[in-house]
PAZADREN-948859 format. One record per atom (N, C-alpha, C): residue in one letter; atom name; x, y, z. Coordinates in Angstrom, 3 decimals, padded with zeros to 6 digits. Layout:
['A' 'CA' [X Y Z]]
...
# end
This chain:
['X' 'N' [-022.196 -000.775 003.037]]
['X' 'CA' [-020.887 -001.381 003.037]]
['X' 'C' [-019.883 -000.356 002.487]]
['X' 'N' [-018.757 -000.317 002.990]]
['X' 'CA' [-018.016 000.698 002.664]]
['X' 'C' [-016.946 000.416 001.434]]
['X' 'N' [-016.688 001.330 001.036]]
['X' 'CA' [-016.043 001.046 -000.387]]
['X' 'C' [-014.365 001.227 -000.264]]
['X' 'N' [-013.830 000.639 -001.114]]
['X' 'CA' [-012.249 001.205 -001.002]]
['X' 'C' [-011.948 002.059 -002.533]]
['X' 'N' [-011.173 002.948 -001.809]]
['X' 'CA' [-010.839 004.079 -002.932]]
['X' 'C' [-009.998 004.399 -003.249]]
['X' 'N' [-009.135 004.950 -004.229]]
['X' 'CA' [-007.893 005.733 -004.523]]
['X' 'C' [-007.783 007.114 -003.869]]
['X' 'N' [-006.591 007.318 -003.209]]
['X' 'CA' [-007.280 008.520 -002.377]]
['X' 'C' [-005.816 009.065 -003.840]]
['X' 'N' [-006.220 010.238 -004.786]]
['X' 'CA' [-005.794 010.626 -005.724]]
['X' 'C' [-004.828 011.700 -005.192]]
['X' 'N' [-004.443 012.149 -004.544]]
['X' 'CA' [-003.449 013.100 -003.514]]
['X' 'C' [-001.881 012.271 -003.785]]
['X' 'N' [-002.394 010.626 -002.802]]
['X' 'CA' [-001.239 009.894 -002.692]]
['X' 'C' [-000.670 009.762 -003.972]]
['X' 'N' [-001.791 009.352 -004.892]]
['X' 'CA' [-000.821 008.729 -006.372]]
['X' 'C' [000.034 009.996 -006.818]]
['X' 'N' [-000.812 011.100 -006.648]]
['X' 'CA' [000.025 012.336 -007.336]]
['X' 'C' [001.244 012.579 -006.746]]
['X' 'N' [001.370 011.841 -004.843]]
['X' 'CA' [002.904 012.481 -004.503]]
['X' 'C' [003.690 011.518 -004.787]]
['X' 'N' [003.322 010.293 -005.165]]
['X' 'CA' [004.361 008.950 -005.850]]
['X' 'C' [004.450 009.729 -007.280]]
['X' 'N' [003.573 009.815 -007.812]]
['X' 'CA' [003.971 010.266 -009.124]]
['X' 'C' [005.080 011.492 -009.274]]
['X' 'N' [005.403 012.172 -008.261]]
['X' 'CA' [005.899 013.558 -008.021]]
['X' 'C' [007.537 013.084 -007.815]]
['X' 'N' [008.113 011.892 -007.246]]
['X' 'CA' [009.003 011.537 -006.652]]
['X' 'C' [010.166 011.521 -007.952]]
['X' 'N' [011.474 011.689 -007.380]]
['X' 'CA' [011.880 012.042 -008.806]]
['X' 'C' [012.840 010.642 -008.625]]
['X' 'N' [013.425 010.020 -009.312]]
['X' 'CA' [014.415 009.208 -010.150]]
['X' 'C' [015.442 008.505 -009.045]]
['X' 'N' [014.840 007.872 -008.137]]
['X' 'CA' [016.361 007.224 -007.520]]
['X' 'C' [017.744 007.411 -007.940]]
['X' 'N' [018.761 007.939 -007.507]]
['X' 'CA' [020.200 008.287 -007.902]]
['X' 'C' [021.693 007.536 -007.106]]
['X' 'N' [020.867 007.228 -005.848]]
['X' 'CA' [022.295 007.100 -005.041]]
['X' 'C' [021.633 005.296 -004.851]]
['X' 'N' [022.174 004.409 -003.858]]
['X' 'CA' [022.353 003.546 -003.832]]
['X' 'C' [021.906 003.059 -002.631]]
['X' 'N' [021.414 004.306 -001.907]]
['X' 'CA' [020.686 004.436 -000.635]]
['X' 'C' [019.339 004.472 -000.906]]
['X' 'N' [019.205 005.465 -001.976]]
['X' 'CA' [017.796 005.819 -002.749]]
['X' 'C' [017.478 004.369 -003.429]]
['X' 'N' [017.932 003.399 -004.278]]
['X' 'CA' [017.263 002.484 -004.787]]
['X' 'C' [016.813 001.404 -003.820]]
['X' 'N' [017.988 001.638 -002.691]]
['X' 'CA' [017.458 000.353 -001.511]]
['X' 'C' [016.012 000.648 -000.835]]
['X' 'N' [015.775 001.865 -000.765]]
['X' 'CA' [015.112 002.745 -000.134]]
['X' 'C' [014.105 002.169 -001.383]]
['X' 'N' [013.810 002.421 -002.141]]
['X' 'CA' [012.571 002.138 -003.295]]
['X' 'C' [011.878 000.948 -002.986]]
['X' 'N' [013.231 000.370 -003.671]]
['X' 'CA' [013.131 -001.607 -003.563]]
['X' 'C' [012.738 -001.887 -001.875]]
['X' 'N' [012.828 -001.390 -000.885]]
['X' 'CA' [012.314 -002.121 000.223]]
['X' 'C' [010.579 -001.636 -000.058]]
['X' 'N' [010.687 -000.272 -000.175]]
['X' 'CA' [009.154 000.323 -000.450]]
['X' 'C' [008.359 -001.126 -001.214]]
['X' 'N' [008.989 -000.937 -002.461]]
['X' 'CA' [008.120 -001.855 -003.198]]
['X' 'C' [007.702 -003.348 -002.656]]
['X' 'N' [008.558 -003.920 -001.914]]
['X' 'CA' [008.743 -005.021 -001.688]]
['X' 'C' [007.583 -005.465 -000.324]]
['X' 'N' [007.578 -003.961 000.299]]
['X' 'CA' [006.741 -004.402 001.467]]
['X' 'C' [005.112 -004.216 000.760]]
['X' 'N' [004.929 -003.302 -000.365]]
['X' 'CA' [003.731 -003.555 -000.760]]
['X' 'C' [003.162 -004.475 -001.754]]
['X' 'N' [004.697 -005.479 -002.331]]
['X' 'CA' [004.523 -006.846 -002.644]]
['X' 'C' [003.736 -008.182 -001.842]]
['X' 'N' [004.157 -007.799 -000.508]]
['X' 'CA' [003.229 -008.270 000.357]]
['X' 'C' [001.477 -008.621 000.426]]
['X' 'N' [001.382 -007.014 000.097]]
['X' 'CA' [-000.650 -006.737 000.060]]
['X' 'C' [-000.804 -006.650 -000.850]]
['X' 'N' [-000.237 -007.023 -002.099]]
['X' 'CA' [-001.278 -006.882 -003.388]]
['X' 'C' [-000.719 -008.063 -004.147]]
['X' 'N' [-002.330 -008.587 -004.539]]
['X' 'CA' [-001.513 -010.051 -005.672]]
['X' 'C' [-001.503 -009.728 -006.943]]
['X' 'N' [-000.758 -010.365 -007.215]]
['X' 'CA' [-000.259 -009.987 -009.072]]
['X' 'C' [000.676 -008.447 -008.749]]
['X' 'N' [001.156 -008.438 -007.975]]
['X' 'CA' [001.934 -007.189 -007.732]]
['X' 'C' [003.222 -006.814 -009.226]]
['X' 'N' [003.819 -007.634 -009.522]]
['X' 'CA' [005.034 -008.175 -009.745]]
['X' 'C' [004.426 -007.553 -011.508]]
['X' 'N' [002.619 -008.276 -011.673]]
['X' 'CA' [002.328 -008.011 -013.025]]
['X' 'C' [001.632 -006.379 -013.124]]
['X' 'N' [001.922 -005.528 -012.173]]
['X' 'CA' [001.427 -004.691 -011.916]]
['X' 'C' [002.147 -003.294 -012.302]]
['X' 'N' [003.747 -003.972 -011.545]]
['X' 'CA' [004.870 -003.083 -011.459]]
['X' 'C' [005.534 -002.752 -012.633]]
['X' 'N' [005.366 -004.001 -014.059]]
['X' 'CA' [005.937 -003.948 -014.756]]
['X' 'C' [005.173 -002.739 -015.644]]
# end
């Protein structure tokens, strides 16, 4: 059975991303986040 994994690449280029500034950039975040509010439960207790 196959396993699910952290592929450790991705977290490092989220981690890499620098500081939302403009107002384009936070919409741009907040939709990000929002669509992976979707697939994960307890998201919300996750983010904080």
């Amino acid at each position: 059975m196959p396993r699910i994994a952290v592929d450790l690449a991705k977290v490092d280029a989220v981690l890499q991303w620098s500081t939302p500034e403009s107002v384009t950039e936070i919409k741009g975040f907040l939709g990000l986040a929002g669509y992976y509010r979707r697939f994960i439960e307890g998201f919300s207790k996750l983010a904080m």
